[in-house]
C-alpha positions as CSV (number, residue, x, y, z in Angstrom):
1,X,26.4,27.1,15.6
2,X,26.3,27.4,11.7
3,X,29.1,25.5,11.5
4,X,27.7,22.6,13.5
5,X,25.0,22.6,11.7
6,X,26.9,21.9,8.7
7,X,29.3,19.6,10.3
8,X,26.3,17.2,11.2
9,X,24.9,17.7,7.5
10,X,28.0,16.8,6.1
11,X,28.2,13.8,7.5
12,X,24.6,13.0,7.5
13,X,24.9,12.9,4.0
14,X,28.0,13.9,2.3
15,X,30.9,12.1,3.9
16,X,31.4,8.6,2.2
17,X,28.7,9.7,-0.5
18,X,26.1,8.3,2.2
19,X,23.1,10.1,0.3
20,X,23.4,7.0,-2.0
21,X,22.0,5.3,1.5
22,X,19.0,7.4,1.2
23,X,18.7,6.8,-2.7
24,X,18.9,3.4,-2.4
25,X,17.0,3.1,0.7
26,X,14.2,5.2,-1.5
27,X,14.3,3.2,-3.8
28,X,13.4,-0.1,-2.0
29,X,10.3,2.1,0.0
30,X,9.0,3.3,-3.5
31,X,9.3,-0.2,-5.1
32,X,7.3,-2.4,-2.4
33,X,5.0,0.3,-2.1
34,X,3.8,0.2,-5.7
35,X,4.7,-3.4,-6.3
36,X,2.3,-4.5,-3.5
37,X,-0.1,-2.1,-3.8
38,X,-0.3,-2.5,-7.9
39,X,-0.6,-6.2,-7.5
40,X,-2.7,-5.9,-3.9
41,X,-5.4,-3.7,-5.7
42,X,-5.7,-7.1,-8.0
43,X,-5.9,-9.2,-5.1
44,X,-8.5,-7.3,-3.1
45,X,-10.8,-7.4,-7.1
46,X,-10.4,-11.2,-7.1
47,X,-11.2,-11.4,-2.7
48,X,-14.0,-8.9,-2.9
49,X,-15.5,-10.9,-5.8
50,X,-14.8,-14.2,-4.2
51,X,-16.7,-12.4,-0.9
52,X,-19.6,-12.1,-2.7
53,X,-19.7,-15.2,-5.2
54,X,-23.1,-17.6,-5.5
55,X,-21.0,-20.3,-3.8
56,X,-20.5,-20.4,0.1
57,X,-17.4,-21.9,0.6
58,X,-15.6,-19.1,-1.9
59,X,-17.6,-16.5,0.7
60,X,-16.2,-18.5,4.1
61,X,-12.5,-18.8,2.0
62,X,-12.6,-14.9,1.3
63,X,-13.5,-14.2,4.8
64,X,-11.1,-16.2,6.2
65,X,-8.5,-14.8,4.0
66,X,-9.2,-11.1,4.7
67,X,-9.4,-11.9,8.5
68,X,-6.4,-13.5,8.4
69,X,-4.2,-10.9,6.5
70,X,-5.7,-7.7,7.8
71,X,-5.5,-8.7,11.9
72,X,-1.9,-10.4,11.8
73,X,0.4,-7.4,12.3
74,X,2.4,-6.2,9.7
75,X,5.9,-7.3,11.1
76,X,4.5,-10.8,12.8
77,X,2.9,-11.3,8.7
78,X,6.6,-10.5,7.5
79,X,8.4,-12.8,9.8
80,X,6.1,-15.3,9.0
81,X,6.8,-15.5,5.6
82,X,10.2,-14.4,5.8
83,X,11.2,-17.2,8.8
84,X,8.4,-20.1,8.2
85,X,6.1,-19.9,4.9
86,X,9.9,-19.0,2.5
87,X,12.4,-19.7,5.4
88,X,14.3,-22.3,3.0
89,X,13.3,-20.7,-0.5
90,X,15.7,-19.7,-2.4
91,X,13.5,-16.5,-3.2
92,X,14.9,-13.3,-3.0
93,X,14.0,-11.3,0.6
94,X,12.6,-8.4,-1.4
95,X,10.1,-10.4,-3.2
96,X,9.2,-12.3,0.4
97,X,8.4,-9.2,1.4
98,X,6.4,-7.7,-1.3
99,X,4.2,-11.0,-1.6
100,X,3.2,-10.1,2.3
101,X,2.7,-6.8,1.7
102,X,0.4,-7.3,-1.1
103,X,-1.4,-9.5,0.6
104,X,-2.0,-7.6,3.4
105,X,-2.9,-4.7,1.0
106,X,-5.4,-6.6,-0.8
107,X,-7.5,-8.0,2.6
108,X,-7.7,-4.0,3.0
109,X,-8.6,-3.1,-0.5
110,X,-11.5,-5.8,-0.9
111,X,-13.2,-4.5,2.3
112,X,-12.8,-1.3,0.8
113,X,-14.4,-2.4,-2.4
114,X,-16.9,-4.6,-1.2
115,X,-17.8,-1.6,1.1
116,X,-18.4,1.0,-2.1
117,X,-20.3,-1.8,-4.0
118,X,-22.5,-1.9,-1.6
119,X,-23.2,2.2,-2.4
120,X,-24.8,1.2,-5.3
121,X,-28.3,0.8,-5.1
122,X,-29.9,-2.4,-5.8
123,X,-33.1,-1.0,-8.1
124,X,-30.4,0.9,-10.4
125,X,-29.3,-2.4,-11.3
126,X,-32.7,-4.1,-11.9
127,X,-33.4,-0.8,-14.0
128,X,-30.5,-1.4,-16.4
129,X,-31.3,-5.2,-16.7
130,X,-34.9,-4.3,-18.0
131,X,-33.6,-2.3,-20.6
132,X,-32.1,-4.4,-22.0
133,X,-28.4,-4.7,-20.2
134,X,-26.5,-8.5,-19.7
135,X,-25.6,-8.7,-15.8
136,X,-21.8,-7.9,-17.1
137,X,-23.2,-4.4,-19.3
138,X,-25.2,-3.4,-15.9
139,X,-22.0,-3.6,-13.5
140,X,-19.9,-1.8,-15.9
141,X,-22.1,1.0,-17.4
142,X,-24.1,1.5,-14.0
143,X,-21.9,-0.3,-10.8
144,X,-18.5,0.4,-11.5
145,X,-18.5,4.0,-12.2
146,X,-20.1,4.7,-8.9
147,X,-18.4,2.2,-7.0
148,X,-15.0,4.3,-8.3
149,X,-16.0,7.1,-7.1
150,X,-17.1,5.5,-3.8
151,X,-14.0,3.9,-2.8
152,X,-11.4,6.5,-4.7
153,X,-10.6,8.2,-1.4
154,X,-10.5,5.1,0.8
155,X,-8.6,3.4,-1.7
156,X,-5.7,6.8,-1.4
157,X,-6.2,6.5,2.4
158,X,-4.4,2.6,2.1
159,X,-1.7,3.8,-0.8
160,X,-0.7,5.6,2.1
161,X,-0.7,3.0,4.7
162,X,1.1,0.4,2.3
163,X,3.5,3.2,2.0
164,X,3.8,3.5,5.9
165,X,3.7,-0.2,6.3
166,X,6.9,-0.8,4.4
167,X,8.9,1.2,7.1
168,X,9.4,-1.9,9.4
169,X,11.1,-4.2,6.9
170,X,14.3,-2.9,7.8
171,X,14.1,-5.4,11.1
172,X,14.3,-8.2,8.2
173,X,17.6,-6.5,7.0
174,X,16.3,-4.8,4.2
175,X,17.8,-1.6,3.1
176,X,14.2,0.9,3.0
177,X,14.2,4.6,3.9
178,X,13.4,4.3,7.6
179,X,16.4,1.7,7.8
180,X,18.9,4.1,5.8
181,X,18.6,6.4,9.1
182,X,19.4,4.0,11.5
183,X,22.4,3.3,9.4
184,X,23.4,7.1,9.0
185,X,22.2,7.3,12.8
186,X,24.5,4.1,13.7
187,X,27.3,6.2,11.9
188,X,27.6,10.0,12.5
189,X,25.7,9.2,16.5
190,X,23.2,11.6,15.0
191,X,19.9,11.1,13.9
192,X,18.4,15.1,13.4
193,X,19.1,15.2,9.8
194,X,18.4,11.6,9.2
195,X,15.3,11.4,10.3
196,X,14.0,14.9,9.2
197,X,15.1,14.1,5.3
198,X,13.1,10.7,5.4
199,X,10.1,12.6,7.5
200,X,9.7,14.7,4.6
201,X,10.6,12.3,1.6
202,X,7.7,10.4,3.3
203,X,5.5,14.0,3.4
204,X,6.1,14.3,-0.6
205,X,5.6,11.6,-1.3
206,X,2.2,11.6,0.1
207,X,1.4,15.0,-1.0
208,X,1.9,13.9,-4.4
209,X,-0.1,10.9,-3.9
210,X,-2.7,12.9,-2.8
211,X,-2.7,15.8,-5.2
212,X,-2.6,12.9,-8.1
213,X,-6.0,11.2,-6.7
214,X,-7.4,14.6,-5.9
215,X,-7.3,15.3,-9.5
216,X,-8.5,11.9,-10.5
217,X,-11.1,12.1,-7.9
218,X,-12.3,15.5,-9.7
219,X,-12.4,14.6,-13.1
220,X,-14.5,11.3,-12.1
221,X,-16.4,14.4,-10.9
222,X,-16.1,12.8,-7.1
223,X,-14.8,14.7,-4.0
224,X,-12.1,13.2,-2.6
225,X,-12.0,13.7,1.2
């Protein structure tokens, strides 16, 4: 049995050096996930502030926008942009696919934001305004540290789900971690050790996410859920 066991290991990810699947596979899971969720946490700011701007149409555009990105699902949104929106660009697939997911990260993030603004108490405001604070001075000083705190474990919870979301780009012949399986799968007709090493890659990976916010959340002096 032992030596089955190490039979299927081996070549699950010895033979032909097909760990470097895994690494590279890693690689492209860890770099759309921060990639679109760096640049989707600066697209939900801009749609969360566009959701609540002075001027109607920027509301109804925001709306539409968030509506738009967060009911679509994730691998129809991909397609889309892969097939239709850059089906004859000359852009690279990997940064397709990022743009989508960052956009579909950021529909998710300004509800989350416009949500913990919306914890902030109006008279809090008018308080700092008559002593004195400029409508910017109030937000930052009074708004912002609470809305932080509001959204912080929210904003974790969709780290995750970017994370998770990327995990379906291997049907647009990308190389991510839940692809590099089917290709070890495809080879050894196998798939126990596969799938178990990018099961838990995906558990640390959100452990450490969560550990890291936990102690961000804490020293904010928030609770994290």
């Amino acid at each position: 049995m032992l030596n089955t066991i190490w039979h299927k290991f081996y070549a699950t990810f010895i033979l032909d050096n097909r760990y470097l699947i895994f690494a590279d596979g890693l690689k492209v899971t860890l770099l759309l996930t921060f990639a679109s969720f760096i640049f989707g946490t600066a697209a939900g700011v801009l749609l969360c502030a566009a959701s609540r701007s002075r001027y109607e149409w920027l509301r109804k555009l925001a709306r539409l926008i968030t509506s738009l990105f967060t009911e679509i699902p994730t691998m129809m949104l991909l397609m889309i942009f892969a097939y239709i929106i850059f089906g004859r660009s000359a852009l690279p697939l990997l940064f397709v696919v990022a743009i989508a997911l960052t956009l579909k990260a950021g529909s998710y993030l300004s509800a989350i934001f416009s949500s913990a603004l919306d914890t902030v108490e109006g008279g809090e405001i008018e308080a700092a305004r008559t002593l004195g604070m400029t409508r910017w001075q109030a937000f930052k000083y009074v708004a912002l540290p609470q809305t932080v705190v509001a959204a912080l474990p929210l904003y974790r919870n969709q780290f995750i789900v970017t994370m998770q979301e990327t995990s379906v780009v291997g049907y647009l012949a990308l190389v991510d971690l839940t692809r590099a399986a089917s290709i070890i799968q495809s080879r050894t007709l196998d798939a126990f050790f596969g799938l178990i090493a990018v099961t838990l890659i995906y558990f640390l990976i959100g452990a450490v996410v969560k550990f890291i916010f936990k102690q961000v959340s804490n020293r904010l002096g928030g609770e994290a859920a």
